[in-house]
C-alpha positions in Angstrom: 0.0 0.0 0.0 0.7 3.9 -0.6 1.4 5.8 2.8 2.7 8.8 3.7 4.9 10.3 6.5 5.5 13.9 7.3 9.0 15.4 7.7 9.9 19.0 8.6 10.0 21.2 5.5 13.5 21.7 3.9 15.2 19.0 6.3 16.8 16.6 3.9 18.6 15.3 6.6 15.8 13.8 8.3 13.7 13.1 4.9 17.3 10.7 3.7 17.1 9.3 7.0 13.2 8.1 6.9 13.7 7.2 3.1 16.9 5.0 3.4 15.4 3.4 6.2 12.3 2.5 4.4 14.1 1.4 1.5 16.6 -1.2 4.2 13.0 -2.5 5.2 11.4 -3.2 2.1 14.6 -4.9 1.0 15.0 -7.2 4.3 11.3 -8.3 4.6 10.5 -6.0 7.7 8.0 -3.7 5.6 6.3 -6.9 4.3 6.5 -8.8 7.5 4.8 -5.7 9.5 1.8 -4.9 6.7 0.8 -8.2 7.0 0.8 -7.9 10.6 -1.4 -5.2 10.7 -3.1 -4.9 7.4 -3.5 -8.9 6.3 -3.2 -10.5 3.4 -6.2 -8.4 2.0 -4.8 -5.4 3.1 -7.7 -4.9 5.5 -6.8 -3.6 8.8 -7.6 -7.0 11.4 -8.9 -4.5 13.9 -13.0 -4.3 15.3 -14.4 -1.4 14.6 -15.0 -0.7 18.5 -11.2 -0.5 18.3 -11.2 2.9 16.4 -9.8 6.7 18.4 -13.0 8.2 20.2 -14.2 10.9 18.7 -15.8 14.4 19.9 -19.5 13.0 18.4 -18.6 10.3 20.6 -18.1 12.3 23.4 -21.1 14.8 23.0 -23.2 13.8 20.8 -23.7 14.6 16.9 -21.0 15.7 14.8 -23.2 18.6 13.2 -23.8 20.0 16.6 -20.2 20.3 17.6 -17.9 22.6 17.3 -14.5 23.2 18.2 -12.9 25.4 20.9 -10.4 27.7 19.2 
């Protein structure tokens, strides 16, 4: 699958660092070895539903009704 992962602007330092060790992973097995962990051989996430981040409709009520401090 196609994921993303943020880096500081104009820090190509720390963007080489993520990339090369990406790139040691998918060579060695690890990347494989953890998507199928976590996403199956599907590619669907082996998590319930009830398993999901609470969120603030959760908390109070409906999502149209909320809004967010600022």
């Amino acid at each position: 699958g196609l994921y993303g992962m943020g880096v500081p602007p104009n820090d190509s330092k720390w963007r080489d660092t993520v990339s090369f060790a990406l790139q040691d992973m998918i060579s060695n097995g690890t990347y494989e070895k953890i998507y199928q962990k976590w996403f199956g051989p599907k590619g669907i996430a082996p998590l319930p539903i009830n398993a999901r981040p609470r969120l603030p409709e959760d908390l109070f009520g409906d999502r149209n009704q909320f809004v967010w401090p600022r």
